[in-house]
ZASEKE-912160 format. One record per atom (N, C-alpha, C, O): x, y negated, z negated; residue number from 1. Coordinates in nm, 2 decimals. Layout:
# residues N
+--------+--------+--------+-----+
!      u !      v !      w !   k !
+--------+--------+--------+-----+
!      X !      Y !      Z ! NUM !
...
+--------+--------+--------+-----+
This chain:
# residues 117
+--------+--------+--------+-----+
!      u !      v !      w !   k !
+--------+--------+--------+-----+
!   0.08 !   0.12 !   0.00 !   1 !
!   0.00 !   0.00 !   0.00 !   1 !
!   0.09 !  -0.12 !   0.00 !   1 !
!   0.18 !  -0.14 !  -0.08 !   1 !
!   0.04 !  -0.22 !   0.10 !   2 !
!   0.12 !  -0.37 !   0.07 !   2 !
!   0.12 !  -0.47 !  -0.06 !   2 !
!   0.03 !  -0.45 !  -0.13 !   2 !
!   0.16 !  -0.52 !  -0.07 !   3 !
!   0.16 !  -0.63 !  -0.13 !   3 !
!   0.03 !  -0.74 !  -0.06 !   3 !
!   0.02 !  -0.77 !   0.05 !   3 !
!  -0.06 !  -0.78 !  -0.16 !   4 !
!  -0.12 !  -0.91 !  -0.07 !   4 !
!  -0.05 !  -1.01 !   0.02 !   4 !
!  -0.08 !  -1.04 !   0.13 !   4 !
!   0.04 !  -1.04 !  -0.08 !   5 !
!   0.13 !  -1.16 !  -0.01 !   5 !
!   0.07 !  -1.32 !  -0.04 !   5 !
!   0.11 !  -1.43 !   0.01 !   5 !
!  -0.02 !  -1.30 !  -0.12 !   6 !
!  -0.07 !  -1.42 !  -0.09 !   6 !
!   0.04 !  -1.52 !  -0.21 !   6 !
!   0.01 !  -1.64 !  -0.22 !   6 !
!   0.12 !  -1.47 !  -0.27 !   7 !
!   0.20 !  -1.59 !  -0.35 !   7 !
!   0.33 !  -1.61 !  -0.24 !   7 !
!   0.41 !  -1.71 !  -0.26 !   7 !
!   0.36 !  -1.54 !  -0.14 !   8 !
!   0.48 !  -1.60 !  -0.04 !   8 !
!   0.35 !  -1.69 !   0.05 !   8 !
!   0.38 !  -1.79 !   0.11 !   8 !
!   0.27 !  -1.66 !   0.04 !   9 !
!   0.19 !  -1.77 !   0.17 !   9 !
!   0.19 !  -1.88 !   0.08 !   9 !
!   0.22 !  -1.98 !   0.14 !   9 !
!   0.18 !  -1.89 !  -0.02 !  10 !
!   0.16 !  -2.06 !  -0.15 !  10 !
!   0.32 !  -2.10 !  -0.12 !  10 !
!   0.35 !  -2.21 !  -0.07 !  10 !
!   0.41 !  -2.00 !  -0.15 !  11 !
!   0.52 !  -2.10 !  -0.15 !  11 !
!   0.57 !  -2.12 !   0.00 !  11 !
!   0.66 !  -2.20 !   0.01 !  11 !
!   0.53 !  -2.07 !   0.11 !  12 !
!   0.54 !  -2.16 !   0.26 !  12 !
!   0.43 !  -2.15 !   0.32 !  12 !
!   0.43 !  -2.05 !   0.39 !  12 !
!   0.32 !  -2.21 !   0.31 !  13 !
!   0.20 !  -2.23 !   0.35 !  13 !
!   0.21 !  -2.23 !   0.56 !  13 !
!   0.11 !  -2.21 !   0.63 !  13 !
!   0.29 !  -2.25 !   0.59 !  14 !
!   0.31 !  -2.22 !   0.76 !  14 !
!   0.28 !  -2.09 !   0.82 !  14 !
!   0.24 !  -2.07 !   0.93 !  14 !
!   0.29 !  -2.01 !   0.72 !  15 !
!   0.20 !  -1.87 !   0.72 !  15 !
!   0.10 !  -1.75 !   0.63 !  15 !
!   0.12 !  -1.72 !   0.51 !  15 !
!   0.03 !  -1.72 !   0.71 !  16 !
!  -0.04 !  -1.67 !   0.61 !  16 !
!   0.01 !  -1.56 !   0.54 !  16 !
!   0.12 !  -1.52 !   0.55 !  16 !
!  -0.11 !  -1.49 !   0.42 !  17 !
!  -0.03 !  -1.39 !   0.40 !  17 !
!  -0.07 !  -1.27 !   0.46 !  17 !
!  -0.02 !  -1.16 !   0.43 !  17 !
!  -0.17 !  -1.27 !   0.57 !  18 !
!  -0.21 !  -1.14 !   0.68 !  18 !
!  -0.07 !  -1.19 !   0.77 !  18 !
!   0.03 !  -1.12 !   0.74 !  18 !
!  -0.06 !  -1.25 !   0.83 !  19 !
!   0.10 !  -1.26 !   0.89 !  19 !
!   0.18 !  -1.21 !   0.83 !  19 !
!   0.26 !  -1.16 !   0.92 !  19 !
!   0.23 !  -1.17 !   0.73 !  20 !
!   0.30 !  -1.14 !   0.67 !  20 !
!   0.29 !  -0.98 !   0.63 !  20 !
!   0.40 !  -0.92 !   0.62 !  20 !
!   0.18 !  -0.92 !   0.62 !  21 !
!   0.11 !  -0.78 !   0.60 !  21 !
!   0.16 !  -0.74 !   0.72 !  21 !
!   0.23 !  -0.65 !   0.71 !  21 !
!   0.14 !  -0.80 !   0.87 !  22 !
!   0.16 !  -0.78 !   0.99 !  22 !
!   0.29 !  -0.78 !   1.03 !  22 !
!   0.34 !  -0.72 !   1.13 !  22 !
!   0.36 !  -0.85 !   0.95 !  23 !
!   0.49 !  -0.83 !   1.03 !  23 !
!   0.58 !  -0.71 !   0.93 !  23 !
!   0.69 !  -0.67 !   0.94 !  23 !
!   0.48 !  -0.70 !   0.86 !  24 !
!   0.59 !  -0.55 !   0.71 !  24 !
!   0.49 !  -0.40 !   0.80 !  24 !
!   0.55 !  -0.30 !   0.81 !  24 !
!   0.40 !  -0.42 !   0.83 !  25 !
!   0.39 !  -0.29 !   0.90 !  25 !
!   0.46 !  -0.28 !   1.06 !  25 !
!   0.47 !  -0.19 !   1.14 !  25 !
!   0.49 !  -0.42 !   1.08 !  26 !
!   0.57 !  -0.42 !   1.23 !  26 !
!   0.71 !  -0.35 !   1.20 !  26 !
!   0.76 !  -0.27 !   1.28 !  26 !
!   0.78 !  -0.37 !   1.07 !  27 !
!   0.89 !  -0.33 !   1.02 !  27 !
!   0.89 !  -0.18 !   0.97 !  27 !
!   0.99 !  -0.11 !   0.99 !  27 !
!   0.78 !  -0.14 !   0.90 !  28 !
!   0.80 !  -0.02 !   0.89 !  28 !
!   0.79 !   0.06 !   1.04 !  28 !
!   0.90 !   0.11 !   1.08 !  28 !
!   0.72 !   0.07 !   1.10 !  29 !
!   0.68 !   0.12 !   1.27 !  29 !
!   0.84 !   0.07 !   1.33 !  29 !
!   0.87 !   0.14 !   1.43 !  29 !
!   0.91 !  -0.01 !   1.30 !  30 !
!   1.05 !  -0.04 !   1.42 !  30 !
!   1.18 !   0.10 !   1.38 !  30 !
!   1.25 !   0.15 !   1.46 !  30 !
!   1.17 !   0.12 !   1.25 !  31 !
!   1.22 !   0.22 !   1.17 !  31 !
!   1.24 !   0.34 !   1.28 !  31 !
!   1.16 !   0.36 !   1.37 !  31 !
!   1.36 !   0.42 !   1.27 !  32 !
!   1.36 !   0.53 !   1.36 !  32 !
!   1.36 !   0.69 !   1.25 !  32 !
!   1.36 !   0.81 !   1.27 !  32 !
!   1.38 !   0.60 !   1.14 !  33 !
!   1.34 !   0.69 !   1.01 !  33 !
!   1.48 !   0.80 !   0.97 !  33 !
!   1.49 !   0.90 !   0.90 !  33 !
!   1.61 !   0.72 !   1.06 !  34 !
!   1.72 !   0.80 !   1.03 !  34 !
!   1.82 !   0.69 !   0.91 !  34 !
!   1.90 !   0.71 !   0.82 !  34 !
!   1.73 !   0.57 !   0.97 !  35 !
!   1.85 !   0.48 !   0.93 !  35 !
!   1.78 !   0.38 !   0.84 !  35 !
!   1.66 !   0.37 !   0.87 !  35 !
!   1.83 !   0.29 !   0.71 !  36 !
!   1.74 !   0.20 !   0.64 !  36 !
!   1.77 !   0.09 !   0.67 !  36 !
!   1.76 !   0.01 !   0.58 !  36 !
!   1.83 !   0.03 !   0.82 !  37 !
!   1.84 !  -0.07 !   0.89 !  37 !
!   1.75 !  -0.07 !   1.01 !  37 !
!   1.72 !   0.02 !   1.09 !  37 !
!   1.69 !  -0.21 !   1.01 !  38 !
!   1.63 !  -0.23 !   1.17 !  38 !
!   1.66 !  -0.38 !   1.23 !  38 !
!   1.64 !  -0.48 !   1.17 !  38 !
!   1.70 !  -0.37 !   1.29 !  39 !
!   1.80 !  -0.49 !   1.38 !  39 !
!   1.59 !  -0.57 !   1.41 !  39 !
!   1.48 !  -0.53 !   1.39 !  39 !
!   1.66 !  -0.67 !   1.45 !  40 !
!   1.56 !  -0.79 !   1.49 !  40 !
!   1.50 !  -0.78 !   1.62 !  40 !
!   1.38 !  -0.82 !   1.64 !  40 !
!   1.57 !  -0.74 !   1.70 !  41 !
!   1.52 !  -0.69 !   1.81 !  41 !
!   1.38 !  -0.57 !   1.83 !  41 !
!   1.28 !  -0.58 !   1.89 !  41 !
!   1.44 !  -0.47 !   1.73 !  42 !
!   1.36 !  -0.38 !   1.68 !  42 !
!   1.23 !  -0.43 !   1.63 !  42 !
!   1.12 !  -0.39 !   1.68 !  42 !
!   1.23 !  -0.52 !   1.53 !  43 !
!   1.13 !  -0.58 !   1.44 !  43 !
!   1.07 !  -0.65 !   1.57 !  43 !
!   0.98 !  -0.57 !   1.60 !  43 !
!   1.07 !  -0.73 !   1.64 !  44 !
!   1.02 !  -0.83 !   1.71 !  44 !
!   0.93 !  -0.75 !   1.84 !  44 !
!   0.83 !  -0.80 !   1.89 !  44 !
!   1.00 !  -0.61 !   1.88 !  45 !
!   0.92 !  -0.56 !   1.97 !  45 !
!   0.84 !  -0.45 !   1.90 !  45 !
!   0.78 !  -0.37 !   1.98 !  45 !
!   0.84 !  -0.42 !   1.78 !  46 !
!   0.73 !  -0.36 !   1.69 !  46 !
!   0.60 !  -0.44 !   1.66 !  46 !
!   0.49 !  -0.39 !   1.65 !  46 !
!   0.64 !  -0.59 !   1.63 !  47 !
!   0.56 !  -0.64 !   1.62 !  47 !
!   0.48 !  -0.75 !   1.73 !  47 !
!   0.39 !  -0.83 !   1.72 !  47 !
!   0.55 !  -0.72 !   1.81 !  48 !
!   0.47 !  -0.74 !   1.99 !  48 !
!   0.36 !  -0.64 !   2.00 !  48 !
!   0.24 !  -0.66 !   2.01 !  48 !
!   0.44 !  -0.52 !   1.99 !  49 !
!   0.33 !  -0.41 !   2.01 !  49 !
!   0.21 !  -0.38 !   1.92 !  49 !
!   0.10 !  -0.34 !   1.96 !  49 !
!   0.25 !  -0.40 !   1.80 !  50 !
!   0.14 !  -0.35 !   1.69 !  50 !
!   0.03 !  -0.49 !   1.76 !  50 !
!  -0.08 !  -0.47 !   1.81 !  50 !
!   0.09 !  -0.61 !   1.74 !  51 !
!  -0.02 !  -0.71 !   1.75 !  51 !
!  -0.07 !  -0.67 !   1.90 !  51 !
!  -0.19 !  -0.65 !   1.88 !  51 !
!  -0.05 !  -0.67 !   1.97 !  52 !
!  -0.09 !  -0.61 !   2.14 !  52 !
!  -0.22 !  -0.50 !   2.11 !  52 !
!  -0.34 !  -0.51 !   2.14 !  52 !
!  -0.17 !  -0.40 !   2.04 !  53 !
!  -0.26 !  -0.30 !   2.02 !  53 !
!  -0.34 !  -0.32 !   1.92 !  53 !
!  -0.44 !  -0.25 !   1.94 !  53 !
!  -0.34 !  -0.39 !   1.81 !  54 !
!  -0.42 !  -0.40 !   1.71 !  54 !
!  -0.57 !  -0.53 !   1.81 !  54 !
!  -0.68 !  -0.53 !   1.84 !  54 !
!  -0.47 !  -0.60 !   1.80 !  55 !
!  -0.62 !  -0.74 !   1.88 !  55 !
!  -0.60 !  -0.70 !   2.00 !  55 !
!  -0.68 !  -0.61 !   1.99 !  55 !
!  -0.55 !  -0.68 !   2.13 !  56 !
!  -0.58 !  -0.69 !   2.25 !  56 !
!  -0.56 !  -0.81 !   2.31 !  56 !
!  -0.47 !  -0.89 !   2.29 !  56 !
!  -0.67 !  -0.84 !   2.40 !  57 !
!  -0.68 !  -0.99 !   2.44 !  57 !
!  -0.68 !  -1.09 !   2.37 !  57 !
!  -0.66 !  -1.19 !   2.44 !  57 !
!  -0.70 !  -1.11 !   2.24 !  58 !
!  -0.72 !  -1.20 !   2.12 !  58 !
!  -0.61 !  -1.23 !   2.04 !  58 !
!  -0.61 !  -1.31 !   1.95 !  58 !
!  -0.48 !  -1.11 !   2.08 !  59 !
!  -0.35 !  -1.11 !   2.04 !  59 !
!  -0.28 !  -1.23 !   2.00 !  59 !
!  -0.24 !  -1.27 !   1.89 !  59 !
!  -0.26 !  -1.31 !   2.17 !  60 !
!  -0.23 !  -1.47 !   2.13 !  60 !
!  -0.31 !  -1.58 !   2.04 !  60 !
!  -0.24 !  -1.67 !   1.99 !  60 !
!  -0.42 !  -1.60 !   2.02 !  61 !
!  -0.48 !  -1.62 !   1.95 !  61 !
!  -0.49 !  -1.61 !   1.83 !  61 !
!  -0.52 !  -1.71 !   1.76 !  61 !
!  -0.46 !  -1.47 !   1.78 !  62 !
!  -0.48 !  -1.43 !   1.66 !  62 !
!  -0.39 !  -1.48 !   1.55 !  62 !
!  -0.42 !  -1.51 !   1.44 !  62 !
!  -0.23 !  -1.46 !   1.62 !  63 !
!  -0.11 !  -1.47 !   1.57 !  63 !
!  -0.05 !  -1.64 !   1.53 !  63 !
!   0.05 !  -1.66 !   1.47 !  63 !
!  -0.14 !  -1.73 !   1.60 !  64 !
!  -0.11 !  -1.84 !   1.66 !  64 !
!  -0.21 !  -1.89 !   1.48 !  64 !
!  -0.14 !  -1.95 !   1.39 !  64 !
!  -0.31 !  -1.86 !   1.47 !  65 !
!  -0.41 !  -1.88 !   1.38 !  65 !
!  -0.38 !  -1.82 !   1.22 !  65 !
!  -0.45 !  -1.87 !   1.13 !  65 !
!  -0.27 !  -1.71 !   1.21 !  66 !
!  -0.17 !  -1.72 !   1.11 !  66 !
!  -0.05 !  -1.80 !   1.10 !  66 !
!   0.03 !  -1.79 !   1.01 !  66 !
!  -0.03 !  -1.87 !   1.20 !  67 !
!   0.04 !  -1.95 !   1.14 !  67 !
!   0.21 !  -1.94 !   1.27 !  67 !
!   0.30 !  -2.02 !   1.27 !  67 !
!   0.20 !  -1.83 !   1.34 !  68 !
!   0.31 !  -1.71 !   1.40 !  68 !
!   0.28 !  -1.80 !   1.54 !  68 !
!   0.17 !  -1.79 !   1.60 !  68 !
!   0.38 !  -1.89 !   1.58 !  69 !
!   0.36 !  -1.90 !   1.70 !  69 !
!   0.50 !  -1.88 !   1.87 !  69 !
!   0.50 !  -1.90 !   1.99 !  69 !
!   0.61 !  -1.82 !   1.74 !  70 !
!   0.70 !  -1.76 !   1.85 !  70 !
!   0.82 !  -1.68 !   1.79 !  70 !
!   0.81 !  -1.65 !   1.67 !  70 !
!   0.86 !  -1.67 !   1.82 !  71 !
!   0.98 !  -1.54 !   1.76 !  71 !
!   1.04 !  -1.60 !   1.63 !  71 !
!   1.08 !  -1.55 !   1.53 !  71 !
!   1.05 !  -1.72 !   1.67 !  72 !
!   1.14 !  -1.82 !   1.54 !  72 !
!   1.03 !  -1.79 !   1.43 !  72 !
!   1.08 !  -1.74 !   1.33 !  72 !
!   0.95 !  -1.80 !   1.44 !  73 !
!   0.88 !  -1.80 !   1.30 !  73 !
!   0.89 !  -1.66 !   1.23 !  73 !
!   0.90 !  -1.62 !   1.12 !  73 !
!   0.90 !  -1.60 !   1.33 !  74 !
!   0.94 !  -1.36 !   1.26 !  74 !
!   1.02 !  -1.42 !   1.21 !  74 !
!   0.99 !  -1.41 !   1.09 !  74 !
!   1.18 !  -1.51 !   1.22 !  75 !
!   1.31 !  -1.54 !   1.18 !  75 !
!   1.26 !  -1.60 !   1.07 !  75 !
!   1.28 !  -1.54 !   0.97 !  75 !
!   1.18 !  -1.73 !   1.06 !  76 !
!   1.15 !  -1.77 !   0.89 !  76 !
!   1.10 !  -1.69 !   0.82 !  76 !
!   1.15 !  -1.68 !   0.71 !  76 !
!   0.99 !  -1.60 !   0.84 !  77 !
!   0.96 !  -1.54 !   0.77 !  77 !
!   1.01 !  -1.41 !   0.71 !  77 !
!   0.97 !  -1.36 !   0.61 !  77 !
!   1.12 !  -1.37 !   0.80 !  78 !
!   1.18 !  -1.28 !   0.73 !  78 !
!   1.28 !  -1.33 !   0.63 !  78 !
!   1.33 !  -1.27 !   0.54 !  78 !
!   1.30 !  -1.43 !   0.67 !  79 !
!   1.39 !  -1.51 !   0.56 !  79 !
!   1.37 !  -1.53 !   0.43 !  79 !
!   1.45 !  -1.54 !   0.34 !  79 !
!   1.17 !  -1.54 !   0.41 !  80 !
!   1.07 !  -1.59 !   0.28 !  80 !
!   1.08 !  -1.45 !   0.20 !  80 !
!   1.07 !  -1.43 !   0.08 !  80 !
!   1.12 !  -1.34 !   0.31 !  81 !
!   1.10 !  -1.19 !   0.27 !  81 !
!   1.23 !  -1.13 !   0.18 !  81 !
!   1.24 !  -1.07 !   0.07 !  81 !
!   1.29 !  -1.17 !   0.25 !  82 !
!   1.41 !  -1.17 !   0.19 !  82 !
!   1.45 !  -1.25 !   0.06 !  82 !
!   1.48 !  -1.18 !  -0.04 !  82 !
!   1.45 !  -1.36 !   0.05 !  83 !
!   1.45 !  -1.45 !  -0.07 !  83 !
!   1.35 !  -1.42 !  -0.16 !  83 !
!   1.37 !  -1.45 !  -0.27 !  83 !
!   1.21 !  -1.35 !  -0.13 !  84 !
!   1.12 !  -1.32 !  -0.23 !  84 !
!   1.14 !  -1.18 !  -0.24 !  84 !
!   1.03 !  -1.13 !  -0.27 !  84 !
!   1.27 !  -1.06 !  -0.22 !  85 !
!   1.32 !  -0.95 !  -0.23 !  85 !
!   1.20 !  -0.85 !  -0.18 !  85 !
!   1.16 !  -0.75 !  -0.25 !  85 !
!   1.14 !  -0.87 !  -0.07 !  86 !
!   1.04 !  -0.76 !  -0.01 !  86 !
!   1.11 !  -0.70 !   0.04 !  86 !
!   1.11 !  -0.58 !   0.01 !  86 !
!   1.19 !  -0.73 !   0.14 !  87 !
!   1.30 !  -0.65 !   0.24 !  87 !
!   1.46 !  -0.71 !   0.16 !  87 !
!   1.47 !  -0.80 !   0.08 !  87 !
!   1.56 !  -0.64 !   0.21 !  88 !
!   1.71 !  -0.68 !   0.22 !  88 !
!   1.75 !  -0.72 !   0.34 !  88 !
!   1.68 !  -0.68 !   0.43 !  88 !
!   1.84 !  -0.79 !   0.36 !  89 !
!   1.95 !  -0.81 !   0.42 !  89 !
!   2.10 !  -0.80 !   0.48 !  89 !
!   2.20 !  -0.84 !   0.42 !  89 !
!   2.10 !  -0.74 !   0.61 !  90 !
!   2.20 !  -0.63 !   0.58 !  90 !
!   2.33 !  -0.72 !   0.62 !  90 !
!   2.31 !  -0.84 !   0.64 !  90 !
!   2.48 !  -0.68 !   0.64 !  91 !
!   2.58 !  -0.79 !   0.62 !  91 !
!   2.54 !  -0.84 !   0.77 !  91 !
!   2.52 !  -0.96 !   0.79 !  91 !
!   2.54 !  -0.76 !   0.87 !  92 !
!   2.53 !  -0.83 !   1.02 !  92 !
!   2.39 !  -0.89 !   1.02 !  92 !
!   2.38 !  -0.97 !   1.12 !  92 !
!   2.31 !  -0.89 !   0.97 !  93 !
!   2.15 !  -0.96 !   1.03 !  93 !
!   2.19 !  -1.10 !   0.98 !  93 !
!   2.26 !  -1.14 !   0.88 !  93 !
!   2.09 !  -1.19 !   1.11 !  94 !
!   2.10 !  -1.33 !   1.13 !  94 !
!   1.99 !  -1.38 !   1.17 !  94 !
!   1.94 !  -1.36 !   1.28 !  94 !
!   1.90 !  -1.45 !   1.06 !  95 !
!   1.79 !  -1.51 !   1.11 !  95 !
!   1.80 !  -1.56 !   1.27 !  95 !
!   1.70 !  -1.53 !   1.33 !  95 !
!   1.90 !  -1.64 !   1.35 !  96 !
!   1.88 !  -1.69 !   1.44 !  96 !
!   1.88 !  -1.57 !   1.53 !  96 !
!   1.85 !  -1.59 !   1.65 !  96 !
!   1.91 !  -1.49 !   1.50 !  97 !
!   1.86 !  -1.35 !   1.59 !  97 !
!   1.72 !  -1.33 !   1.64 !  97 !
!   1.67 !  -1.24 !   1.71 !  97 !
!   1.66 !  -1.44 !   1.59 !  98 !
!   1.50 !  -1.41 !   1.63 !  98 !
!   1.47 !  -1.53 !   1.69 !  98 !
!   1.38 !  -1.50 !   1.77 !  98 !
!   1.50 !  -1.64 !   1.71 !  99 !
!   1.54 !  -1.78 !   1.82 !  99 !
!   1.51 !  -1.72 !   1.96 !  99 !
!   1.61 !  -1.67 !   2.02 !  99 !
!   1.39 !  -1.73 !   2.01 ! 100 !
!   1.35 !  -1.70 !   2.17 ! 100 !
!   1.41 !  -1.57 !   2.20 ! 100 !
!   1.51 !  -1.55 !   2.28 ! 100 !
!   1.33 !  -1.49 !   2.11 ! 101 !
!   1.33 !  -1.35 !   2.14 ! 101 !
!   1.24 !  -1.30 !   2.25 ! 101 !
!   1.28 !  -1.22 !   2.33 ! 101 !
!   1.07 !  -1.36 !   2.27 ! 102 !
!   1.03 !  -1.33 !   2.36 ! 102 !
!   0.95 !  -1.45 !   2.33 ! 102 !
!   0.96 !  -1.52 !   2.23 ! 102 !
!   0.87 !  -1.48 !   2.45 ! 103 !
!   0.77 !  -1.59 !   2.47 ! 103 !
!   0.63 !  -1.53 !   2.46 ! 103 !
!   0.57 !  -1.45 !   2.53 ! 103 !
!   0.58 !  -1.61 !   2.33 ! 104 !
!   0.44 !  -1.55 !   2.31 ! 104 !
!   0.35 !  -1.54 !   2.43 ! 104 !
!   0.32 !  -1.43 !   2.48 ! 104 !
!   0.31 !  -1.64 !   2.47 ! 105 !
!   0.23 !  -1.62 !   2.56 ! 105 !
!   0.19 !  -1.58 !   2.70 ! 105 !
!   0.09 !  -1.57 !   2.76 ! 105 !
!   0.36 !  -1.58 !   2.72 ! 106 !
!   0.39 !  -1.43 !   2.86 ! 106 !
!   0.30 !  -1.34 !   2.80 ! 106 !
!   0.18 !  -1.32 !   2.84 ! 106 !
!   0.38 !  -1.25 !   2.67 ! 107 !
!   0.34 !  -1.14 !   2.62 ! 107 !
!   0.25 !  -1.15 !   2.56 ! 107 !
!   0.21 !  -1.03 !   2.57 ! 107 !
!   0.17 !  -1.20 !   2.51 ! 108 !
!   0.04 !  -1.20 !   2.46 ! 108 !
!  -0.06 !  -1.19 !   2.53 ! 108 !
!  -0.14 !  -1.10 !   2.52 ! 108 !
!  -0.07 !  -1.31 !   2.61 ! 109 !
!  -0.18 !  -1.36 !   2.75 ! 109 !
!  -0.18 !  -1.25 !   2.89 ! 109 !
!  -0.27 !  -1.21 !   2.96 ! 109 !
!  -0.01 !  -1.24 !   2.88 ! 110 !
!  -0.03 !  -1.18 !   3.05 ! 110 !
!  -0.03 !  -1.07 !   3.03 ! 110 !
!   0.07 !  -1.02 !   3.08 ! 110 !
!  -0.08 !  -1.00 !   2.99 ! 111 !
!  -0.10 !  -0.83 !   3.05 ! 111 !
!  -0.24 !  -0.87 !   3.03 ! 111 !
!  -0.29 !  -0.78 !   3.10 ! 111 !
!  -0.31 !  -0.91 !   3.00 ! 112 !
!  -0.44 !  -0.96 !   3.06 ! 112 !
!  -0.54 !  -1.07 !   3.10 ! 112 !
!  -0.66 !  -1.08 !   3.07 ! 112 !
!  -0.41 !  -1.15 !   3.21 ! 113 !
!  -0.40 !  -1.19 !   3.29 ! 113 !
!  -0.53 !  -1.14 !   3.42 ! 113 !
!  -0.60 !  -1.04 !   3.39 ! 113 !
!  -0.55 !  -1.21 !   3.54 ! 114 !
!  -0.54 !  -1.11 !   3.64 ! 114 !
!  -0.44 !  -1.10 !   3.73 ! 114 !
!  -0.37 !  -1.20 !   3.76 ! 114 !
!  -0.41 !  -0.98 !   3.79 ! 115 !
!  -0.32 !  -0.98 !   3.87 ! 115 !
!  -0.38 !  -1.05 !   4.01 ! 115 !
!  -0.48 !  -1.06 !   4.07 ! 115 !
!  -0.22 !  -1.11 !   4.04 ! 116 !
!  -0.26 !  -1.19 !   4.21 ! 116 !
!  -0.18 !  -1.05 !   4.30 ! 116 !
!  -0.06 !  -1.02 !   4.31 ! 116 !
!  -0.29 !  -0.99 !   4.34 ! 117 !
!  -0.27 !  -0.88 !   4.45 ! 117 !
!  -0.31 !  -0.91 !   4.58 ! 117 !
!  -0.29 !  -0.83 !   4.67 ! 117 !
+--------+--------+--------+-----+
């Protein structure tokens, strides 16, 4: 079971604390379950996918409405996570590792898009 989260959302109100539920089950799911490290990369396309699959078309919207509006914000918030000891920090991880990782609303919007055929 998670944590609510709702006392990391009081002390940086820029996100919620369902943002935050969302991006700790993005992290558990990036896991290959060998290793108790997951690079940012990892986290960021776990949490493309879970939100893709969880809302659908409503994906961009949804994430935008917690507060989450591009890869930088996965980078603060894993930062709030860290300082509030939900996760660790390993010696190589670097918040700016998540600095235009992907562009929301390519990935959010266009896969349902229509295609120009």
């Amino acid at each position: 079971m998670l944590p609510d989260f709702e006392e990391l959302a009081a002390h940086d109100p820029r996100y919620s604390a369902k943002a935050y539920r969302i991006l700790m089950l993005a992290i558990g799911e990036a896991g290959d379950g060998e290793s108790d490290h997951v690079s940012s990369f990892d986290i960021m396309t776990s949490f493309k996918n879970l939100v893709l699959n969880v809302f659908g078309p409503m994906a961009f919207t949804v994430v935008r409405q917690l507060g989450v509006h591009s890869t930088d914000d996965l980078g603060e918030m894993m930062r709030n996570l860290v300082e509030h000891k939900y996760v660790r920090k390993g010696k190589g991880d670097n918040y700016d590792d998540f600095n235009d990782g992907f562009d929301f609303e390519t990935e959010f919007l266009g896969p349902f898009l229509p295609r120009e055929d």
